[in-house]
NUVEXNU-189929 format. One record per atom (N, C-alpha, C, O, CB): residue in one letter; y, z, x. Coordinates in pm, whole numbers, plus 50000, padded with zeros to 5 digits. Glycine has a CB too. Layout:
REM NUVEXNU-189929
AYZX ...
***
This chain:
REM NUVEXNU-189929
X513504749749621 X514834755549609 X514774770149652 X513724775849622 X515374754249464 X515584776549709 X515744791149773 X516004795649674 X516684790449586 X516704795149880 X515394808349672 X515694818749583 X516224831049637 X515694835849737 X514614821749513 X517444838149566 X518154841449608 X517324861349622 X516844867949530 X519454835049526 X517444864649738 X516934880449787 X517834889549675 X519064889949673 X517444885249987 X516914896949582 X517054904549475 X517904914449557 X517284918549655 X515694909349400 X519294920249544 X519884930649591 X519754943649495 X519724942949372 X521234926549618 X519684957349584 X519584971449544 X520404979049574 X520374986849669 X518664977049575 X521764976349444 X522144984449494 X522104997949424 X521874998349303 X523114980349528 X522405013249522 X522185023849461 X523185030249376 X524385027849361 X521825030949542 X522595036849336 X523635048049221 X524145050949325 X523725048249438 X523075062749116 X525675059849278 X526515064549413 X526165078349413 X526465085949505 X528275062549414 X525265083249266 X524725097349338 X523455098849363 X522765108549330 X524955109149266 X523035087149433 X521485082649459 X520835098849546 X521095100449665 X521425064449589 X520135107749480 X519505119949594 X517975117549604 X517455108849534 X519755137949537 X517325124449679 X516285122249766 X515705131149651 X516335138949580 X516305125949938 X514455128549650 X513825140249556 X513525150349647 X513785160749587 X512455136549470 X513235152249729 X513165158549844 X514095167849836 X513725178549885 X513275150949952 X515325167749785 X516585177349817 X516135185249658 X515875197149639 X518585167649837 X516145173649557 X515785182049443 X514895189349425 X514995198849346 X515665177149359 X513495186149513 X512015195949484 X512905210449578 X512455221949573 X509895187149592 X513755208049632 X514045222849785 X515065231549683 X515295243149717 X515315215850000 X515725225949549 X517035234149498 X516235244749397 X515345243049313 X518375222949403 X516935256349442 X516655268649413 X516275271449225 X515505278149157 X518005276449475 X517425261049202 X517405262049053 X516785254148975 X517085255048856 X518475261449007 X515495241849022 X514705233848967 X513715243548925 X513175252248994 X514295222849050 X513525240848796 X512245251548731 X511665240948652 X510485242448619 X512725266948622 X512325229548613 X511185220548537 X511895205248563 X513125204548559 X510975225048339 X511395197448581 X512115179448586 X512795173948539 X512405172748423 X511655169948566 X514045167148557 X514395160248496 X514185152848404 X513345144748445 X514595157948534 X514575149748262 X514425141248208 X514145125548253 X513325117748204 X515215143748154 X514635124348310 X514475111848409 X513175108548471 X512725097348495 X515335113548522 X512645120648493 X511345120648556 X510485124548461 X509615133248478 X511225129048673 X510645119548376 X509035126848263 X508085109348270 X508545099248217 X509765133447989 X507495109548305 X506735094948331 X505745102348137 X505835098348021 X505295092848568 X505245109648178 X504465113348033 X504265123547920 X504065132947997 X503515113348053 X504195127747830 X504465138047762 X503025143447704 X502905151547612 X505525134447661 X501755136047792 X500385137147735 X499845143347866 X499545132947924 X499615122247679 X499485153847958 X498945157048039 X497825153848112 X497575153548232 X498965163648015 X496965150747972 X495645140148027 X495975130848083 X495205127648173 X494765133847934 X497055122948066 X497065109448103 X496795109448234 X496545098448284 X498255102548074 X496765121748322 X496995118948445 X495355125548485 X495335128748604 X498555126148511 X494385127348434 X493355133248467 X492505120648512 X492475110248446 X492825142448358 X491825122548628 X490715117548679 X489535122448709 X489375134648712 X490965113648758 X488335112248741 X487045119048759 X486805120248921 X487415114749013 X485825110248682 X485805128348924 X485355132049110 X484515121449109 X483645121349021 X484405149049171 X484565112549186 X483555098649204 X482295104049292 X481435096049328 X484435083849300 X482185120949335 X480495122549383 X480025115749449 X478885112249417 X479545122049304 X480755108849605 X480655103749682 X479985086049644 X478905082449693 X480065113649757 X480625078749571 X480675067849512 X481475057249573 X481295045249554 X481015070249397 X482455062949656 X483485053849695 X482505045249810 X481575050449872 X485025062449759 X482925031649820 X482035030249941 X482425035550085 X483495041550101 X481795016249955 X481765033750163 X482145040050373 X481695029350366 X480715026350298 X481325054850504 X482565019350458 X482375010450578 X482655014550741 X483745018450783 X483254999550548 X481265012750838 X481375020350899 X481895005351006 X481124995751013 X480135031650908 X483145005351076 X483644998851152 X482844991551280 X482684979551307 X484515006451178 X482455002251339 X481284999951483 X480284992151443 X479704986651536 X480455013951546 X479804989251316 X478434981151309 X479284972251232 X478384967251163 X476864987951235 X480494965551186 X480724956251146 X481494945751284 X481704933651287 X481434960351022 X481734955451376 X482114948251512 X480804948851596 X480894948751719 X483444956051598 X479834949251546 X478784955851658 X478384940651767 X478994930151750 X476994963751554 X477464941951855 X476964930451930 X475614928151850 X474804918951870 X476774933352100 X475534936851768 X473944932251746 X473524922351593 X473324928451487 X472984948651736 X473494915551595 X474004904151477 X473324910051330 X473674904251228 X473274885451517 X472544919151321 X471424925251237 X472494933951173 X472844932751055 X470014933551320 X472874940451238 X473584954951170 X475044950051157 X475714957051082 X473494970951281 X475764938151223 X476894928251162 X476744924551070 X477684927350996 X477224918051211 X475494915450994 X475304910350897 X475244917950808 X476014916250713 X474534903950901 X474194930350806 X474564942450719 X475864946950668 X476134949850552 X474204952450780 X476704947050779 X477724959250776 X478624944650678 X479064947850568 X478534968450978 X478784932350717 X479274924850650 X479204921950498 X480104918150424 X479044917650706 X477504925350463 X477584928350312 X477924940650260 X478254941350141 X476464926050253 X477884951650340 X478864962450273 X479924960750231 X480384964650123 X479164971050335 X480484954050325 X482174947750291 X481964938650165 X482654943150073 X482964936450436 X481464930550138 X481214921450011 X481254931249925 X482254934249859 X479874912449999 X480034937449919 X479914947349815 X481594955749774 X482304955349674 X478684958949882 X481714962149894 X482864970549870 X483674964349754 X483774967649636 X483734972150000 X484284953149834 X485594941249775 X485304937849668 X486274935649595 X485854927149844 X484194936349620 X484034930949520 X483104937949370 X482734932349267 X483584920049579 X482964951449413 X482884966349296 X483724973949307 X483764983449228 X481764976449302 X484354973049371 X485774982949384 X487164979349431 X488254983149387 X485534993149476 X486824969449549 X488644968249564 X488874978149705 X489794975749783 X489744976949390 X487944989249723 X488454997449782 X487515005849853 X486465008649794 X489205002949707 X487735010949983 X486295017250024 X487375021750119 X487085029250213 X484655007750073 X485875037850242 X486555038950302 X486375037750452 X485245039450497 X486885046850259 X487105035650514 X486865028150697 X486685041450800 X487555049150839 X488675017150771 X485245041250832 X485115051250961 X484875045351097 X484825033051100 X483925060950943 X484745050451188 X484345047951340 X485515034651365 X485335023651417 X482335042751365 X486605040151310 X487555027151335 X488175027051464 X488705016351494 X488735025951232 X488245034851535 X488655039951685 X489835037251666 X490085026151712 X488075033551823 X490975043651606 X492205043151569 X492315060151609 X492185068051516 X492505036851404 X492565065951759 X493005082151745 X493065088451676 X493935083351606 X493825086251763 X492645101551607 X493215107351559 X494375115951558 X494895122451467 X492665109151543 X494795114151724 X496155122851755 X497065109651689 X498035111951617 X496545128051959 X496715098851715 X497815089751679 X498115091251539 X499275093051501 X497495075551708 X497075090551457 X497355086851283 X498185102651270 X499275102851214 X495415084351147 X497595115551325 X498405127951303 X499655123051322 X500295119651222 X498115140051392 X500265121951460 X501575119551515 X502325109851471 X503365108851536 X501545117551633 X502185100751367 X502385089751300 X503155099851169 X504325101751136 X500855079451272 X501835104651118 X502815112350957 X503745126651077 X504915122551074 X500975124750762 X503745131751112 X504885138651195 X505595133151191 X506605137051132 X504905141951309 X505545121051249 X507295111551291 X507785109751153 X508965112651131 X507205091951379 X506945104751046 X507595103050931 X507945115650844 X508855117050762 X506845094450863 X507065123650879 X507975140650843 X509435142750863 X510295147550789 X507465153250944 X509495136751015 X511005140151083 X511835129751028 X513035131751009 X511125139551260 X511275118951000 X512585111250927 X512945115050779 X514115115650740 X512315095050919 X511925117450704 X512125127750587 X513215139450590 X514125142350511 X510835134750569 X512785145150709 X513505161250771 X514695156050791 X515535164950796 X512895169850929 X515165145050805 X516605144750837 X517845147350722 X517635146050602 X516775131250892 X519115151150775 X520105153150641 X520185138350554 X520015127650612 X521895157950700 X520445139050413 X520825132850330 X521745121350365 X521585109850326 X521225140850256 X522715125850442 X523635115150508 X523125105150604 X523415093250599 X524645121750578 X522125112050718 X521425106650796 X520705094650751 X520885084750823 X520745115050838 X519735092850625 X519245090250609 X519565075250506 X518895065050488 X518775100150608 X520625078650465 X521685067250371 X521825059250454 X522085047950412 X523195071150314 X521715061250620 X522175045950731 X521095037050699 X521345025050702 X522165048150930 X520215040050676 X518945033550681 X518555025150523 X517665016650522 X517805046350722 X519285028550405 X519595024950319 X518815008150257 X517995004850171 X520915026850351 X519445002950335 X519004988050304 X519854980950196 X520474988350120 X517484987750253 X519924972450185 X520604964050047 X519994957650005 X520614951749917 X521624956250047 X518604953250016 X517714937149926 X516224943549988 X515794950350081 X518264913550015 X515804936249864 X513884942749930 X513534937050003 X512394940250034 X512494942749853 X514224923650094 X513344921850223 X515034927550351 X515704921950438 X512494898550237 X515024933350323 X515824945450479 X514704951150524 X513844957250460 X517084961550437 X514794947850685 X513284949650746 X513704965550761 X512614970950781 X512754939350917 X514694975650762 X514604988550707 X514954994750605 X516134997950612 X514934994050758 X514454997950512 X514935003450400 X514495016550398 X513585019750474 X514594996650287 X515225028550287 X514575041750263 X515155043650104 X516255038650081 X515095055050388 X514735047750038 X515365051349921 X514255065249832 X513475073649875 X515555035049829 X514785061149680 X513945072649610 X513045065049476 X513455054749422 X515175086249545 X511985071049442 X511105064549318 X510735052249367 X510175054549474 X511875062349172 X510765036549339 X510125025749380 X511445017149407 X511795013349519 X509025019949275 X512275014349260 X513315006349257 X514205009349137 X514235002949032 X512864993149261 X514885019949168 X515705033149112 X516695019949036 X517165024848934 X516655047349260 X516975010649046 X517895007749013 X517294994948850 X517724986648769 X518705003249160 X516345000448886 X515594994748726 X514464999848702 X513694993248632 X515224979248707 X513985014448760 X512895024548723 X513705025448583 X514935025148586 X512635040548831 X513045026348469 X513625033548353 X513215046148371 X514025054648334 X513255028648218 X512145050348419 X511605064848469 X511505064048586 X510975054848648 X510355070148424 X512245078248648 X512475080648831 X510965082848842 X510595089048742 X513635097148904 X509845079748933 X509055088449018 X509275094649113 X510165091749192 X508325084549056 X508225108349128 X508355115549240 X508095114749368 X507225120549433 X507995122649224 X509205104649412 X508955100449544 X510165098149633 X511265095449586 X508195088649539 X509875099449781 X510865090749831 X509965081949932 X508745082949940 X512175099049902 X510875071950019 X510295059550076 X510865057050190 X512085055750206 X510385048249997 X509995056050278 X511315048550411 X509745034450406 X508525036250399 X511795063750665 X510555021850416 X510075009850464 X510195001450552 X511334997550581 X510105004750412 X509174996850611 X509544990550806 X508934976950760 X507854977650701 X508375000350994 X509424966350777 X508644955650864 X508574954851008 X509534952451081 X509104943750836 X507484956951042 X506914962451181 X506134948351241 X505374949451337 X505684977551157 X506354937451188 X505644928551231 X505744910851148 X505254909551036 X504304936151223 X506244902151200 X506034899651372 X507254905151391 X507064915151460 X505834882751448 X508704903651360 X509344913951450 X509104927251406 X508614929151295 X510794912251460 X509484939251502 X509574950251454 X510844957751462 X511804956751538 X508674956151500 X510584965951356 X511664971651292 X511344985551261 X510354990051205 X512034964251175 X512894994751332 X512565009351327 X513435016351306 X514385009551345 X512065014651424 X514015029751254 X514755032951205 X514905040451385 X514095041451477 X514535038951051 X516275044151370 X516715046951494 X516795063751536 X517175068951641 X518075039951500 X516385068651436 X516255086851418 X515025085851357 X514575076151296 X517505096851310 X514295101451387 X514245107751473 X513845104851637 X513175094451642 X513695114351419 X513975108651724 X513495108451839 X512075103951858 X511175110251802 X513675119851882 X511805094051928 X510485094151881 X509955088551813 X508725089051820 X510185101051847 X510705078651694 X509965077951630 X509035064951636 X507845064051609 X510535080951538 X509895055551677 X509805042251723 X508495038851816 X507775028851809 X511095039651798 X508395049551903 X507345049152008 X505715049951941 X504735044651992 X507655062652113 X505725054451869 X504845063751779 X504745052251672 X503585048351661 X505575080351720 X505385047451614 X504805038951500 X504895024351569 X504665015151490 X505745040351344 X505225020251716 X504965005951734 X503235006551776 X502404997751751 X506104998651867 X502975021551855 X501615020351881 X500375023451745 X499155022051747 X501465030452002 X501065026951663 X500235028451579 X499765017551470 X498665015251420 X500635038351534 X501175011051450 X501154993951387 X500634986351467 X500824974651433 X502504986351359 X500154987151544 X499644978551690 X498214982251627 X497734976251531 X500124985751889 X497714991251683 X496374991151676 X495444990551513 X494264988751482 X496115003651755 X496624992851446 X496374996151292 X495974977851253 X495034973051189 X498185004751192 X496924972451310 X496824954451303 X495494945451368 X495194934351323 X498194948051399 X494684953151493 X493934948851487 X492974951051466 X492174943951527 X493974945751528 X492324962651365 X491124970451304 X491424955551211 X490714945551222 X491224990451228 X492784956651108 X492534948751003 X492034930851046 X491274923950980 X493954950250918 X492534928051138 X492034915151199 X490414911351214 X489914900251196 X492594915351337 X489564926751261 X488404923551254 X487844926851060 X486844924050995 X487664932851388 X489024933551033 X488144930150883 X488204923250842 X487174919550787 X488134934450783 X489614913150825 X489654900350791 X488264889150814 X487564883250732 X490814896550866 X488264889450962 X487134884051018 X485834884950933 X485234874250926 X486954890251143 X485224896350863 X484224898750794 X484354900350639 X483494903650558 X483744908950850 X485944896250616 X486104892950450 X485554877550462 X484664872350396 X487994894250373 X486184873150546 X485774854150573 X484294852750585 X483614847050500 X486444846150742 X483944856950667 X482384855950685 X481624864550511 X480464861950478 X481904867350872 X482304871850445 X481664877950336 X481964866850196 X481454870550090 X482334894650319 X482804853150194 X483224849650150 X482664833050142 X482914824550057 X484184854950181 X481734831950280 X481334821550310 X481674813150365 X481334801750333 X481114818250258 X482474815550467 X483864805750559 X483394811850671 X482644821650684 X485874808250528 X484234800950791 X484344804850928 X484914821150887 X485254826150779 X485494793451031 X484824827351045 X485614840851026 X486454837851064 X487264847051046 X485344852851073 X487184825051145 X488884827051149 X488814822851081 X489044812551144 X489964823551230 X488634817750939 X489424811350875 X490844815650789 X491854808650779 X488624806650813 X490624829850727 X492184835250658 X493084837550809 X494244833750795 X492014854450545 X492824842450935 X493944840751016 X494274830151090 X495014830751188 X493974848751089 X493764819851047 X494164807051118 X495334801450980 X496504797750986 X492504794651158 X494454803050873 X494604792450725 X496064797150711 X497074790250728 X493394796450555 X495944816350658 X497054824150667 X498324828850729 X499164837150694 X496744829450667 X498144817350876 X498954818950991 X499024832350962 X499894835850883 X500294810751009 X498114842351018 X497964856451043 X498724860751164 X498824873051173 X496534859851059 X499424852151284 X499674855151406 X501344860151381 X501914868251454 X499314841951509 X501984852851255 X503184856851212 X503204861451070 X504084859250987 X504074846851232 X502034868651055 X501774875550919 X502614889150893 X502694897450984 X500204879050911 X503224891250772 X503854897550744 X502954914450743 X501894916850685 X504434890650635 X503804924050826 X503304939850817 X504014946550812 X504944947550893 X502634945650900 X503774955550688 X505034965850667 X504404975750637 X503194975050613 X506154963250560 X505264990250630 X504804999950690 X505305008250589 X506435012150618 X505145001950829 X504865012650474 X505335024550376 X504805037450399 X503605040350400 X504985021950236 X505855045850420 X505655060350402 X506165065750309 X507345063450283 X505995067250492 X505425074350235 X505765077750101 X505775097250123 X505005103950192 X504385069649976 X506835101650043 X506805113350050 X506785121649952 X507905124749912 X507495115650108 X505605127949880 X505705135849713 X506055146449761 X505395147649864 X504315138249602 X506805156549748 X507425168849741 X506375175749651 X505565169849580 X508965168449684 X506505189149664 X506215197549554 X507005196949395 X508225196549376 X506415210349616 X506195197049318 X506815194949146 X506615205249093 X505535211149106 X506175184249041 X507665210049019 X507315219548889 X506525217148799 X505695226048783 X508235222248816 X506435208148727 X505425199648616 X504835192448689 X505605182848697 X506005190748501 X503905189948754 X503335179448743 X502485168648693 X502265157248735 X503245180448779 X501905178048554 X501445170948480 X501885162448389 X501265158448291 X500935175848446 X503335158848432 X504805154048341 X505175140448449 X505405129148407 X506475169848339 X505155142948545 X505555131348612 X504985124148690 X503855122748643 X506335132748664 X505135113948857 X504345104748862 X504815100049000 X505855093549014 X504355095648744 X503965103949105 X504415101149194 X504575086349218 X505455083549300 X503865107349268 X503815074749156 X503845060249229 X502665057349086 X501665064249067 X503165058349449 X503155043948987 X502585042648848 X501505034348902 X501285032049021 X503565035748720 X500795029648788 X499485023048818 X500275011348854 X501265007248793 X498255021548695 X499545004349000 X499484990749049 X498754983949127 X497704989749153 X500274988549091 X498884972849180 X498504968849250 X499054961549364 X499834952449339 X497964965649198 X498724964349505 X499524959749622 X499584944149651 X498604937049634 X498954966349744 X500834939149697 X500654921049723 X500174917549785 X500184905149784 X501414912849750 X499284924649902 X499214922550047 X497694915850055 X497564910749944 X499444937650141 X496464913250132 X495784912150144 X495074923150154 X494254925450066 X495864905750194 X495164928150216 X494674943150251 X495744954550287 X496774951050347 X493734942150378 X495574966150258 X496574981550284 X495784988250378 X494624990250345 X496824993350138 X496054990950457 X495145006750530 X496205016950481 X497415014450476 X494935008350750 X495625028950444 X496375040850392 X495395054150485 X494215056350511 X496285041550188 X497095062050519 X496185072050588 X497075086250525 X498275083550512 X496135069750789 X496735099850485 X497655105550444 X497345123250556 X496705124650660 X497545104350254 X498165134350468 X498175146050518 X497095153650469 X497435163950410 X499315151750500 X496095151650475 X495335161450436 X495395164150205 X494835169550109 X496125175950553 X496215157950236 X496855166450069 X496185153849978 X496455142450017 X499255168350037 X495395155249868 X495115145049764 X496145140149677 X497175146649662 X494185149649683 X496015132049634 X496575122549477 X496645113949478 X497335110149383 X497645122449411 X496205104649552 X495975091049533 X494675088049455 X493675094249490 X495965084449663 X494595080049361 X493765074249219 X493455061049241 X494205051949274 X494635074449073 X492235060949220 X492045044049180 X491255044149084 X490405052449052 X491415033649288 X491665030449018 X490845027448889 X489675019448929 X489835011249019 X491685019448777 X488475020648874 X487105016448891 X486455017848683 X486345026048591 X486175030549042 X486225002248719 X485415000948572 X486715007348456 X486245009948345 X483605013448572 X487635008948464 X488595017448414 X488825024848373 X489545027048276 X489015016648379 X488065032848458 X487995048248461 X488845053448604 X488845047948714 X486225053448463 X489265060848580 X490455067348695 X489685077848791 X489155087848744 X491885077248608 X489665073748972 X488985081649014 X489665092049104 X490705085949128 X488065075149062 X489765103049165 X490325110849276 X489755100549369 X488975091249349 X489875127449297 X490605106449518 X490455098249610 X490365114049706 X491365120949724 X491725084649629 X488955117749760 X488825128249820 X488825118449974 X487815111949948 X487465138349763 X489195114050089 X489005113150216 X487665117650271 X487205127650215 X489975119650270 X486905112150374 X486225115850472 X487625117550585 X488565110050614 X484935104550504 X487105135350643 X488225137250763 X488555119150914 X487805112450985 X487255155550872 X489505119250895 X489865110651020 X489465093850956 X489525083951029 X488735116351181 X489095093050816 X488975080550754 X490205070050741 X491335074950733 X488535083550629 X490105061450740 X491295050950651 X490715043850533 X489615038450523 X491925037550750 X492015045250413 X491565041150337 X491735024150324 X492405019950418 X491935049050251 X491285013650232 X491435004250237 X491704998850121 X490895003250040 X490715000750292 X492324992650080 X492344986149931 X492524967849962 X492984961850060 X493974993849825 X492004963349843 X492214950849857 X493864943549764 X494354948549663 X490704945149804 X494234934549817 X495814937349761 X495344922149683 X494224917049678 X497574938549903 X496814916549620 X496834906849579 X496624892649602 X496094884849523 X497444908549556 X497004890149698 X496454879849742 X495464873449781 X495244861349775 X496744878649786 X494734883649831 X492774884549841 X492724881349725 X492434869449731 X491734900049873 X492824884549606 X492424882649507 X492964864349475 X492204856049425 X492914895349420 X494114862149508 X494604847949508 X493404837849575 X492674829349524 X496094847149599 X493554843449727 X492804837649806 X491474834149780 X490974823449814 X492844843449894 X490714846249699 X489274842349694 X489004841949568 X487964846149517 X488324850749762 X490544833349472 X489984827849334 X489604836849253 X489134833849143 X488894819449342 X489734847949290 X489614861749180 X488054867349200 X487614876349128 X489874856348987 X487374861749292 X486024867549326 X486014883749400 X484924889549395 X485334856249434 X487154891049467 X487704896949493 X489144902649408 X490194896649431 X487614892349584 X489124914549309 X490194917949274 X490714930649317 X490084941149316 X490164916749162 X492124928949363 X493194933849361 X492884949049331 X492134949449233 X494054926549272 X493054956749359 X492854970249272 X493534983349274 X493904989849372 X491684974249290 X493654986349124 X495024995549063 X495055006449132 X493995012649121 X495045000348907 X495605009849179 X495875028549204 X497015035949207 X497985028549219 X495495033549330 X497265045649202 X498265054249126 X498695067349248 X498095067549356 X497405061048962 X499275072949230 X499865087549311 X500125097049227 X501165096949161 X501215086749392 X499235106349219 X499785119649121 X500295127949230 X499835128749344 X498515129149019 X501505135349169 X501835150549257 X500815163249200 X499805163049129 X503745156449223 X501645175449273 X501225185249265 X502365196349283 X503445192949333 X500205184949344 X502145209549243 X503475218849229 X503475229049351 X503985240149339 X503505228149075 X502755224049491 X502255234549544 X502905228349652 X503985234049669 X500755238549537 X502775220949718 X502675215249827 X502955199649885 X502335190549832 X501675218249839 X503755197049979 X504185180849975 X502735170650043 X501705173350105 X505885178650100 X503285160250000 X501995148250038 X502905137150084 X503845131750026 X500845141949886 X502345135050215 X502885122350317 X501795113050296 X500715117450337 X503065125950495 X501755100950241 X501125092750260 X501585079950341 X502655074350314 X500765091550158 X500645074750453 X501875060250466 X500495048050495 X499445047750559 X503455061750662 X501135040850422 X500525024350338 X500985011550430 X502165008150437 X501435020950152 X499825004250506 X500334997250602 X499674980150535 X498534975450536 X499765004150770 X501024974450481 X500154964450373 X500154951850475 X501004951650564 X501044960450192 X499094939950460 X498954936050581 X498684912550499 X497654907150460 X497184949150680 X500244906050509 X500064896150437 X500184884550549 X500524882950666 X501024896050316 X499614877050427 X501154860850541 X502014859450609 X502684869650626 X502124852750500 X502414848350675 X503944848650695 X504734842650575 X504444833550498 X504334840450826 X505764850250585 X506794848950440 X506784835350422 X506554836450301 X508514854450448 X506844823750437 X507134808750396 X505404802550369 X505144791350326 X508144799050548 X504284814550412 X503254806650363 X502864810850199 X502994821050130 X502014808550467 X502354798150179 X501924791550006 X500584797649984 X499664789950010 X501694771649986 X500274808049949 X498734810949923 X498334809749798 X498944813349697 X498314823949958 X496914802949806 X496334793649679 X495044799449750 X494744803849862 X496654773349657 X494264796749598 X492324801649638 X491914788349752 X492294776649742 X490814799749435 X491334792249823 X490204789149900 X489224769549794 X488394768749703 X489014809349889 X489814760349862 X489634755749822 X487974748749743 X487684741849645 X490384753849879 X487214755749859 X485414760149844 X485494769149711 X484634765749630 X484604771850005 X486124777149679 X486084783949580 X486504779649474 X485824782349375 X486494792849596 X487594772649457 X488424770249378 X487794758749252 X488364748149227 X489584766049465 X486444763749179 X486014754149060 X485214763748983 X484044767448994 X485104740049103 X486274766948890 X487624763948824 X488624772948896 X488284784348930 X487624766848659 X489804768448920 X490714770748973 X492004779248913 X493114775248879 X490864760249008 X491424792848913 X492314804748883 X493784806248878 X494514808548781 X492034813048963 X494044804348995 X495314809149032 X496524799149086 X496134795049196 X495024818649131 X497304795749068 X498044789449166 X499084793449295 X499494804249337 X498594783549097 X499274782149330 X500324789749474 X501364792649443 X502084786749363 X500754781849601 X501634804349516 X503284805149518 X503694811749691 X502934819949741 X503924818549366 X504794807449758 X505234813249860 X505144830449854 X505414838349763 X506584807549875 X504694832349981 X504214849749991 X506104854750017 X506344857149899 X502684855050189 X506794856150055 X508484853550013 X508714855249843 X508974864549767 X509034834950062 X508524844449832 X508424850149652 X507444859349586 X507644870149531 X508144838449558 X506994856549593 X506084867349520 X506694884249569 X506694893149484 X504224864449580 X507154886849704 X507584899849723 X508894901949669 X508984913649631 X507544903249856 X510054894849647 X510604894449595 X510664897749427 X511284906049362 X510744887449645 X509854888549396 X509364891249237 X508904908949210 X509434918049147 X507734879749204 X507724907949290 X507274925149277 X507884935449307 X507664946249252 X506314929049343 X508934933249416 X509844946749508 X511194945849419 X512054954549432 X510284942949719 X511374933449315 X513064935949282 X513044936949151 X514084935349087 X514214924049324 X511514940549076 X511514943748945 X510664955648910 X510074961349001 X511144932748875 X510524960148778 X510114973448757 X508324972948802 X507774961948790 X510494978148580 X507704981948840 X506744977548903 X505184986248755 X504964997448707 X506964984349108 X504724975348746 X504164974948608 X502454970548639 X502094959848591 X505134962248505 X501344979248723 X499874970248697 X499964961048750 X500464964148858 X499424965748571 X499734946948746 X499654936548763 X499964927348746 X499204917748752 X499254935448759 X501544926248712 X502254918048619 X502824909648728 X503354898948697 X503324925548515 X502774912848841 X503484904948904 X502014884048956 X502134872448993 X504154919449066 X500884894948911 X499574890648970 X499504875548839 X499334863448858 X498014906548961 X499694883148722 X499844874248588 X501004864348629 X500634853348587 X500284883848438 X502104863048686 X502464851148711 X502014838448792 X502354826648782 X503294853548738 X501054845248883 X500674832248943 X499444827148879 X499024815748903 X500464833249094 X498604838748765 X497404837148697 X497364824148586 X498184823948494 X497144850848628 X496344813348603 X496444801348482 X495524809848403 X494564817448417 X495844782948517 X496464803548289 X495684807548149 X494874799848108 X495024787748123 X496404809248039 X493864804748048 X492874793847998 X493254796547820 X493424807147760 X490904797548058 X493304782547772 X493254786147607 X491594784447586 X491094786247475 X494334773347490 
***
């Protein structure tokens, strides 16, 4: 039975935080925006170069020695963390720069400008709005959002100049780094390596394109740019401005996320975790602001095609974790309700008594 696309609609005095971090007379946050009233809550540790590096070139390499290697890095990664970070990915660095620019300029645009782009339901292949899903955040975060499905069709907001050109080549090449990782999650998993883009119909797999924008905060030890969660996707590449606050939880302990220059980051999303029966989990991370300076981050989450059913790996599957549900639903479920950890992950999770 169809389920009906969760509609959003906005407050009619829906503003950008963006306009609010720029007004002369903000000296402390809204009530609205107090995510916490404990300051620690938001403290993390320096992980002292802990995170893993996967170095790209030797996981594509010709030489089957330093493939096989580079392939258990990836095991390792996925499966102590969730999250590592991707070098020698030959992804430009003028491109990933010129990428957060373009999304600067769509940020930079007036208030009005930017309402065309609006959207009405969480699958509008353009949307932009403020916090996650303002219209059942009980607490605003400090954020705003423009969202693309960039793939298989693509979809672009029609201002600024430019911008379109710039993020089809960058979703392009961004799509097939993740293709060869896929390739070496499968092979790290014990399967053919096509097997998630054949199984997954990967060729009409869903890619969307979040850019996220934290402004400067007065408090920031009060509010919250993006709460603890976890992504639906299989995998995210995240690339940002230079500026920190992105968190991940490890062992559950909360870590900073310092970058290697010209890195991408990687996280493993939900469905990996579906897919490989929970041998691979999902993993939490968070966005803190700061009172100094804005942070562009943009999150390129990388799934199914919307009508496919993802269930564990049937080699894997004894005892059998998780069940299926259409990748369509499940985004629906997560994008049209308050966004909470992993709650969306607990519905498809069997319970054991």
């Amino acid at each position: 039975m169809a389920t009906a696309t969760p509609n959003l609609p906005q407050p009619p005095n829906f503003t950008c935080v963006k306009s609010l971090s720029e007004s002369s007379a903000l000296t402390s946050i809204p009530s609205t925006y107090t995510f916490t009233t404990d300051p620690n809550q938001l403290l993390a540790f320096d992980p002292q170069h802990s995170i893993p590096i996967i170095d790209f070139s030797l996981l594509t390499s010709g030489d089957a020695d330093q493939r096989s290697r580079a392939i258990q890095d990836l095991d390792q990664a996925c499966l102590e963390w969730g999250f590592f970070m991707l070098i020698n990915h030959g992804v430009p660095e003028s491109l990933m720069t010129g990428m957060i620019e373009a999304c600067r300029g769509f940020f930079d645009l007036r208030e009005e400008e930017k309402r065309e782009f609006q959207g009405t339901h969480v699958l509008s292949p353009i949307r932009c709005g403020t916090s996650f899903n303002a219209t059942v955040d009980q607490i605003l975060f400090w954020r705003d959002f423009l969202k693309l499905f960039v793939h298989p069709q693509f979809h672009s907001p029609s201002k600024p100049a430019g911008f379109s050109e710039v993020c089809l080549e960058y979703t392009q090449r961004i799509r097939k780094v993740v293709g060869e990782l896929l390739k070496g999650i499968s092979k790290s998993l014990g399967l053919e390596e096509w097997y998630i883009d054949k199984a997954m119909n990967m060729d009409s797999g869903l890619q969307i394109l979040t850019a996220n924008l934290y402004p400067p905060c007065p408090q920031p030890e009060y509010a919250m740019g993006m709460p603890p969660h976890s992504d639906h996707s299989f995998l995210t590449m995240l690339i940002q401005n230079g500026i920190g606050g992105l968190q991940v939880q490890h062992k559950g302990q909360w870590f900073d996320v310092n970058p290697i220059p010209n890195s991408i980051l990687v996280n493993t999303g939900d469905h990996l975790e579906v897919l490989s029966n929970g041998k691979y989990k999902s993993v939490l991370h968070r966005a803190v602001v700061n009172n100094k300076t804005t942070r562009i981050s943009l999150a390129l989450s990388h799934g199914p095609s919307l009508d496919t059913v993802v269930e564990p790996v049937p080699e894997l599957s004894h005892p059998l974790t998780y069940v299926g549900m259409a990748y369509r639903e499940y985004l629906e479920l997560q994008q049209g309700n308050k966004l909470d950890g992993k709650t969306s992950l607990d519905r498809v999770r069997i319970r054991t008594m």
